[in-house]
N, C-alpha and C positions, 0 to 999 in steps of 0.2 A: 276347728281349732278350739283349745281350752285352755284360751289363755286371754281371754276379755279384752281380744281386741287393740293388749297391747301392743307397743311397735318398741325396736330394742334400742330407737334414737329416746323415746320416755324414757323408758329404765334406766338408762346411763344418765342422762338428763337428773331423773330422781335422786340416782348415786352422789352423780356430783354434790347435790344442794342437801342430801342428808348425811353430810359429817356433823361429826360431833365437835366440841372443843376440848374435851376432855373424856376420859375413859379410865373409871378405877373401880376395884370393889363397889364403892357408894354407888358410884353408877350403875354397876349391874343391876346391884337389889333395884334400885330404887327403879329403872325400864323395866327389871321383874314384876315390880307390884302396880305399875302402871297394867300393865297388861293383864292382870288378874284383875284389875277394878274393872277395868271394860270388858273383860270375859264376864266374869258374876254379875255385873248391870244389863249384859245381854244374855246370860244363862247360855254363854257357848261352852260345849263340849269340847275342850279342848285340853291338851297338853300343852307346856310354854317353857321354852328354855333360854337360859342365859348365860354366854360362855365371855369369857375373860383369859382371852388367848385361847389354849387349851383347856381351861380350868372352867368348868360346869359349876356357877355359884350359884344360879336360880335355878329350880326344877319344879313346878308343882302341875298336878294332874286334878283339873276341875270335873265333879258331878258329869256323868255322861262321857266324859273322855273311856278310851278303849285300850287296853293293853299293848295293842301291835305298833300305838302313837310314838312311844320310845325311839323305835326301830327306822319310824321315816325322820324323827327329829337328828339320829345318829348319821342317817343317807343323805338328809340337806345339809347337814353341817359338813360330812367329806366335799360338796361340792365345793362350799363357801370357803372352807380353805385352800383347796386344789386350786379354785379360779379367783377370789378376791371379791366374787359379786352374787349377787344373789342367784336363788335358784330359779328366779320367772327372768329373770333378763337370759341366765344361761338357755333355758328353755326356748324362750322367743325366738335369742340369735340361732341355735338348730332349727324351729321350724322355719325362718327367715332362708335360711342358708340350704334348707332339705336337706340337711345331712342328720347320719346319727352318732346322737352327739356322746354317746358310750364310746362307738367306734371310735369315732374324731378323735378321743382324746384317752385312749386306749385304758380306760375305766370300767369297771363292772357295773353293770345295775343292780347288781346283786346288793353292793356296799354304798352306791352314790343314786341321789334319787334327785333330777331337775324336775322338780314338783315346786310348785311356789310354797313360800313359808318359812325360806331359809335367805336372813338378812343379814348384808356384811354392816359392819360397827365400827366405820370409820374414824380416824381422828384426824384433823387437821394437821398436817406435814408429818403424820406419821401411818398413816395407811392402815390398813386392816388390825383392829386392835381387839376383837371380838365379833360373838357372831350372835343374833337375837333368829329363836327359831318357834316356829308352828306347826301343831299338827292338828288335824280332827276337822277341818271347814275343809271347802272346794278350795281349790289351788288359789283360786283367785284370791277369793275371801282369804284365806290363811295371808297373803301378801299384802293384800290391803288392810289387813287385821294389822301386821308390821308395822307398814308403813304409819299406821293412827299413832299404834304405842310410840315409836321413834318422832314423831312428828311433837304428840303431848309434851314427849323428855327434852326436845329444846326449845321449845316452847316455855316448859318453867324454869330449865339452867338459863333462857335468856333475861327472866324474871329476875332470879337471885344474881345477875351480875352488871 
């Protein structure tokens, strides 16, 4: 398995408790540049994306990040809209379940990649409101890399409120 063990009662669990209370422009930048401050403090290779529905507002590609990053940020974000949840929980629950989960859900790999790194952007009683994505680290990392940025971002919205 490479998927560190997690189990897909976490992941949901995670889901639940990382909604946001709000979700606008501001907020995208502002989980955008979270996540570049803790990429360039760690000199990760990465790509980092921030969507706002459909609308891609954050996009930047750090030192060491690879050109093909684009292409899996575009493959977890078909997931996280398809299914509403990230792409390590989608992951877990196929290897949980032994199915494949292309088949299951009659999706190409071609265009959808359950790779971790692709986080749904929940908002309180309005659901799926965006999507924070990674590329460039191990699945794992790439999700736990998410989870820090989204963790920081309410963290300081609970600050200023």
């Amino acid at each position: 398995m490479t998927t560190g063990g997690f189990t897909s009662e976490q992941l949901e669990l995670e889901e639940r408790v990382m909604v946001l209370p709000h979700f606008d422009l501001k907020d995208a930048v502002t989980i955008g540049e979270i996540a570049v401050g803790i990429a360039r403090r760690e000199s990760l290779a990465v790509s980092l994306e921030v969507r706002l529905g459909e609308w891609t507002v954050f996009h930047t590609a750090l030192p060491g990040a690879k050109p093909e990053q684009p292409s899996w940020i575009a493959r977890k974000a078909r997931v996280v809209r398809a299914t509403g949840h990230s792409t390590m929980l989608e992951r877990v629950k196929a290897e949980e379940a032994e199915i494949n989960w292309y088949e299951t859900n009659g999706l190409p790999e071609e265009t959808h990649a359950i790779h971790g790194g692709g986080l749904p952007l929940n908002v309180v009683g309005e659901g799926l409101q965006g999507i924070l994505l990674i590329s460039g680290l191990p699945q794992v990392e790439d999700h736990l890399f998410g989870i820090r940025v989204i963790t920081e971002f309410l963290a300081r919205v609970g600050e200023n409120e």
